[in-house]
KEVOVO-96020 format. One line per field, with one value per residue: residue number from 1; residue in three letters; x, y, z of N, C-alpha, C in turn. Coordinates in steps of 0.1 Angstrom, whole numbers, always signed. Layout:
BEGIN
nr	(NUM / ...)
rest	(ala / ...)
nu	(X / ...)
nv	(Y / ...)
nw	(Z / ...)
cau	(X / ...)
cav	(Y / ...)
caw	(Z / ...)
cu	(X / ...)
cv	(Y / ...)
cw	(Z / ...)
//
This chain:
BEGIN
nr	(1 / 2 / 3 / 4 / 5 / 6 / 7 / 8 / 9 / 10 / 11 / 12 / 13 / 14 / 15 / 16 / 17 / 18 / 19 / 20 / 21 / 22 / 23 / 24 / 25 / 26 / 27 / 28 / 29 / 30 / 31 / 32 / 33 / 34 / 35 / 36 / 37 / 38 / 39 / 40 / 41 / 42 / 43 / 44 / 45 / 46 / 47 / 48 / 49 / 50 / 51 / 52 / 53 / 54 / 55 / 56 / 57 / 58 / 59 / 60 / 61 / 62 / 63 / 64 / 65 / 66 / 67 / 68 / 69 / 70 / 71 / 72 / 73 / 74 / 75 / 76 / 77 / 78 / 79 / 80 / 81 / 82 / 83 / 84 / 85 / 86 / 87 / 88 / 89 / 90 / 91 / 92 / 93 / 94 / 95 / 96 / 97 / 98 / 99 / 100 / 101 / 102 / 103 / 104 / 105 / 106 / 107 / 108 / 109 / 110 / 111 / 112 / 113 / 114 / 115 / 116 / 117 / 118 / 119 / 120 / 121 / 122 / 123 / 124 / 125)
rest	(unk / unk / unk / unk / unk / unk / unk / unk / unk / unk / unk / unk / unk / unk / unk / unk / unk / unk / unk / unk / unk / unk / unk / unk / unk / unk / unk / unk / unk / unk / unk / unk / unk / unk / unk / unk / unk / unk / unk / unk / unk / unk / unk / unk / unk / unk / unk / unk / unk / unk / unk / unk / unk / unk / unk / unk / unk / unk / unk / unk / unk / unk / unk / unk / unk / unk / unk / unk / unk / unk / unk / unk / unk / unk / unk / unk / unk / unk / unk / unk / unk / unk / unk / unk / unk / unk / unk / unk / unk / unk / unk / unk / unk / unk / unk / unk / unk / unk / unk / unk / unk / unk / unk / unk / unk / unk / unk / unk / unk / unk / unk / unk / unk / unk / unk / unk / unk / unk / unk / unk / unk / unk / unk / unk / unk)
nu	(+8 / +3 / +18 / -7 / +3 / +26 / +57 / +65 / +95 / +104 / +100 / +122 / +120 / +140 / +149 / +139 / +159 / +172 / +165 / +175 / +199 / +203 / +185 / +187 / +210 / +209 / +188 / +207 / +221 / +199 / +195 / +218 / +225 / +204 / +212 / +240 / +244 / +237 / +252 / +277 / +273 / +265 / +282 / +298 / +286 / +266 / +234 / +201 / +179 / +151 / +147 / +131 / +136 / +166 / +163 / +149 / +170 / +189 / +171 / +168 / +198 / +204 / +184 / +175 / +154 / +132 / +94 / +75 / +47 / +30 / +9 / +5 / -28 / -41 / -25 / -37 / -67 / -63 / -49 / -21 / +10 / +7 / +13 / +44 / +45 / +17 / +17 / +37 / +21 / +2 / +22 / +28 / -2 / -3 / +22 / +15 / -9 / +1 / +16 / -2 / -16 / +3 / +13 / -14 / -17 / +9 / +1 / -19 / -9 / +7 / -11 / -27 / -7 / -1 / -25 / -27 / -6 / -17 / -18 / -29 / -65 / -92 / -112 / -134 / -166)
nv	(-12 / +21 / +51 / +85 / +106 / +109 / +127 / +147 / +149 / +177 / +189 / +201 / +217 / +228 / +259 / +283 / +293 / +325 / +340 / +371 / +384 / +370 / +375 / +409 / +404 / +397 / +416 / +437 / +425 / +426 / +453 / +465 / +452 / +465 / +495 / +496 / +493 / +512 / +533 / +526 / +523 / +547 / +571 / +562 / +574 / +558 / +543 / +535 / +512 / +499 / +466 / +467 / +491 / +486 / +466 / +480 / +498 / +476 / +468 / +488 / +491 / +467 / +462 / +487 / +495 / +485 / +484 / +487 / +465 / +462 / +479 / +490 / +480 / +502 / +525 / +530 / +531 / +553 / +573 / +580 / +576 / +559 / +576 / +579 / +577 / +560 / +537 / +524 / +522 / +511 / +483 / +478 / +474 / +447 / +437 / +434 / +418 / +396 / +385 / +382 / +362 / +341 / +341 / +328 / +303 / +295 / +294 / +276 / +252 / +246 / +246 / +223 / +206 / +204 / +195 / +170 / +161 / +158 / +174 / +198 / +217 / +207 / +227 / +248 / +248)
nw	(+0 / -11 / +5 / +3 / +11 / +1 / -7 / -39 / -59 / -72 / -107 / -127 / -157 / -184 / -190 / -213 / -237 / -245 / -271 / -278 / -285 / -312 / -325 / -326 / -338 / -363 / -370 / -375 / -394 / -415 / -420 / -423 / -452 / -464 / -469 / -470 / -501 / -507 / -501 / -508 / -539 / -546 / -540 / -566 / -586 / -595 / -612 / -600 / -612 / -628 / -641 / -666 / -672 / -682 / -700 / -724 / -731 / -735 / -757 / -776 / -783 / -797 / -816 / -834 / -848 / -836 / -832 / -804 / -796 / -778 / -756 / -720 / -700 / -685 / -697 / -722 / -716 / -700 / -719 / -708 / -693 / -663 / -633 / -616 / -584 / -586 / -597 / -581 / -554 / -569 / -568 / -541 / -535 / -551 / -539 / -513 / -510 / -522 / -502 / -482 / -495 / -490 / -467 / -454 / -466 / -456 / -425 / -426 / -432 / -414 / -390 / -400 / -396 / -367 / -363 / -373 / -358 / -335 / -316 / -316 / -323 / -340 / -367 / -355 / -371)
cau	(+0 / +9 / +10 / -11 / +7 / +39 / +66 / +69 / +104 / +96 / +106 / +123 / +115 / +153 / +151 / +144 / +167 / +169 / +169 / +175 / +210 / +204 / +171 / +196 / +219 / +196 / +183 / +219 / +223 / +190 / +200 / +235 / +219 / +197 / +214 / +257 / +250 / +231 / +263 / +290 / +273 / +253 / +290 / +305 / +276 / +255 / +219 / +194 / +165 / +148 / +150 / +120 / +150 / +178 / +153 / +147 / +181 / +192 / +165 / +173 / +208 / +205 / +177 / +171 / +141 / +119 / +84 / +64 / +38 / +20 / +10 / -2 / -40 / -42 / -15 / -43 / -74 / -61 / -43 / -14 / +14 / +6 / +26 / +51 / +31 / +4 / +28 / +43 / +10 / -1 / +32 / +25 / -8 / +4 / +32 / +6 / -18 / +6 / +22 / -10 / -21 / +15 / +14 / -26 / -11 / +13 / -6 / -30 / +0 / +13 / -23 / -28 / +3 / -3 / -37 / -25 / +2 / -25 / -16 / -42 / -82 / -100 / -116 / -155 / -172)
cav	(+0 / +37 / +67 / +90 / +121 / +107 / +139 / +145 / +155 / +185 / +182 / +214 / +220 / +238 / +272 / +282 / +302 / +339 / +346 / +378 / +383 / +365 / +385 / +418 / +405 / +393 / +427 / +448 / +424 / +433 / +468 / +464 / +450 / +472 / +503 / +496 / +494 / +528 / +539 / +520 / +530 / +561 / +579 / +557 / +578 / +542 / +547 / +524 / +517 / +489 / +456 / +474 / +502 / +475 / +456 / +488 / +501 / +465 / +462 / +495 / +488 / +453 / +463 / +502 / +500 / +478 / +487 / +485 / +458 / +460 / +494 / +489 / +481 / +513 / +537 / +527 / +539 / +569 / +582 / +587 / +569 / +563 / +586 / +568 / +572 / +553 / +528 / +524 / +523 / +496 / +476 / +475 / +465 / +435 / +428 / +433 / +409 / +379 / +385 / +377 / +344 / +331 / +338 / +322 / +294 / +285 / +292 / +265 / +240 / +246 / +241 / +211 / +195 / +200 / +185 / +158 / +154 / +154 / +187 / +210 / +210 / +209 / +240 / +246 / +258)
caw	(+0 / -12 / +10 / -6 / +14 / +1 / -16 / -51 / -63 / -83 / -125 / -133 / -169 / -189 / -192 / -227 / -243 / -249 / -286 / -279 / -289 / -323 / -332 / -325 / -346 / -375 / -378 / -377 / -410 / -426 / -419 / -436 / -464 / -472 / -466 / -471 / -514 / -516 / -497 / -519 / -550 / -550 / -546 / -574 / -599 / -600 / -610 / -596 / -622 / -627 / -653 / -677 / -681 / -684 / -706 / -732 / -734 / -744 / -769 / -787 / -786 / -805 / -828 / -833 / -856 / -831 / -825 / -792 / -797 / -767 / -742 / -706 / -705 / -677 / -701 / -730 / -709 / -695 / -726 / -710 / -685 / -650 / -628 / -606 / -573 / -588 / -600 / -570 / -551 / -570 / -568 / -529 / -532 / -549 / -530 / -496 / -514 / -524 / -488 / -473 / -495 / -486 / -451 / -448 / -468 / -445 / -416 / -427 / -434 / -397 / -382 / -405 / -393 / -355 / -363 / -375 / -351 / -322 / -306 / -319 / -323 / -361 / -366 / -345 / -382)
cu	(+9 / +5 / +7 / -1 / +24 / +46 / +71 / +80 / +100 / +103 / +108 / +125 / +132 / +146 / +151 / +152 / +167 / +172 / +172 / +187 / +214 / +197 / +182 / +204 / +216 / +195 / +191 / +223 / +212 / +196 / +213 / +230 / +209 / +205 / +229 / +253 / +243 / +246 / +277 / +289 / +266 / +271 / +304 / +297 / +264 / +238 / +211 / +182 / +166 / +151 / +145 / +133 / +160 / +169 / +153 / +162 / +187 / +187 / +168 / +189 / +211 / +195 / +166 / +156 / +130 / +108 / +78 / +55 / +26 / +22 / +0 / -13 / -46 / -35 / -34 / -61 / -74 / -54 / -25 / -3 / +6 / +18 / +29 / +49 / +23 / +9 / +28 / +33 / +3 / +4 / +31 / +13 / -10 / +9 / +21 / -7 / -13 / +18 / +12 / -12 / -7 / +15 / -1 / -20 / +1 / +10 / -16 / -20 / +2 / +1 / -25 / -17 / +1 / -16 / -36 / -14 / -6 / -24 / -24 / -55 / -89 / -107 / -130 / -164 / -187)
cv	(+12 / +46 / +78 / +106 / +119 / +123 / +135 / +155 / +163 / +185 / +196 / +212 / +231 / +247 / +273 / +298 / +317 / +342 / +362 / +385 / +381 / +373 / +401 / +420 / +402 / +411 / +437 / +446 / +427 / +447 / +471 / +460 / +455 / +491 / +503 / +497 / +508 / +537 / +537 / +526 / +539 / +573 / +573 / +562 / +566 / +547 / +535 / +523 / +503 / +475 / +459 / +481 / +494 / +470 / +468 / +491 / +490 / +467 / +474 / +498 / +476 / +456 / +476 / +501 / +487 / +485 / +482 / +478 / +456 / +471 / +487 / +488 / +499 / +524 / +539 / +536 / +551 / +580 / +584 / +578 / +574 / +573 / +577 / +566 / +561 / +541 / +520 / +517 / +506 / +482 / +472 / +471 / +452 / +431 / +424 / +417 / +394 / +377 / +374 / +362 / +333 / +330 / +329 / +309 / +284 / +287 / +279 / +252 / +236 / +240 / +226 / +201 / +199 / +195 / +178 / +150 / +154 / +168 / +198 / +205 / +213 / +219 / +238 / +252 / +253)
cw	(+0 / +2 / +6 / -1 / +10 / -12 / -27 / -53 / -72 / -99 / -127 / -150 / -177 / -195 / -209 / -227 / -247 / -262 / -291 / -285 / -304 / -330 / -332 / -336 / -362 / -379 / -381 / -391 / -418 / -429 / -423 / -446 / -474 / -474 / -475 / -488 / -516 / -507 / -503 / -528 / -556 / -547 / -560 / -587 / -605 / -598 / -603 / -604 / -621 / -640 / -665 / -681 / -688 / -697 / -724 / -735 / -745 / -759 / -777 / -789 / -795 / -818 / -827 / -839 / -851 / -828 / -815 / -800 / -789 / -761 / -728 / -710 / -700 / -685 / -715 / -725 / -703 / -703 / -719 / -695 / -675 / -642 / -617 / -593 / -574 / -594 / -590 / -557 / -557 / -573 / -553 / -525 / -539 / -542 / -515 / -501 / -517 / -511 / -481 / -477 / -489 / -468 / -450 / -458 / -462 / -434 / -415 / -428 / -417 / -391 / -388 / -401 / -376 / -353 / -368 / -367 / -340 / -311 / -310 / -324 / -337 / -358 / -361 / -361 / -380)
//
């Protein structure tokens, strides 16, 4: 027979870890990386333009007497370029849009796989 008042050795649980040190250092390199090449090459005269420019230059360097075959559907309807705000504008709400299905896509992977490893509950719908 047990004694029910009998003392339980208590189960210390290891300390997790402070990631704080790593997260610090993590973001000192984003922050070098985005910053150190507008500082290398913005006094070396380097423009920054995008692939469309890169892309044009080429093509009227290799074959002067190409015509445009296609205009924007938006340049076409408004007569006349967007202005680079509006560009810009709607370059972010893309990127904000295929941010989100990727993050709710793997959000649902992650839930799906702790519901199937037994550690989380199927959704109440």
């Amino acid at each position: 027979m047990t004694d029910s008042t009998s003392t339980h050795t208590p189960v210390h649980k290891p300390e997790k870890k402070s990631n704080k040190g790593l997260v610090i250092g993590l973001l000192i390199v984003a922050i070098l990386i985005a910053f150190v090449p507008l500082f290398v090459l913005a006094p070396q005269g380097m423009e920054f333009g995008g692939s469309d420019d890169k892309g044009g230059q080429l093509v009227e360097q290799t074959d002067p007497t190409y015509e445009v075959w296609a205009t924007p559907v938006l340049e076409q309807i408004l007569g006349s370029e967007l202005p680079g705000e509006t560009e810009s504008f709607l370059f972010c709400v893309q990127t904000g849009i295929g941010v989100g299905i990727v993050a709710f896509v793997m959000g649902r992977l992650v839930e799906r796989k702790k519901w199937e490893d037994g550690r989380g509950k199927p959704d109440e719908l």
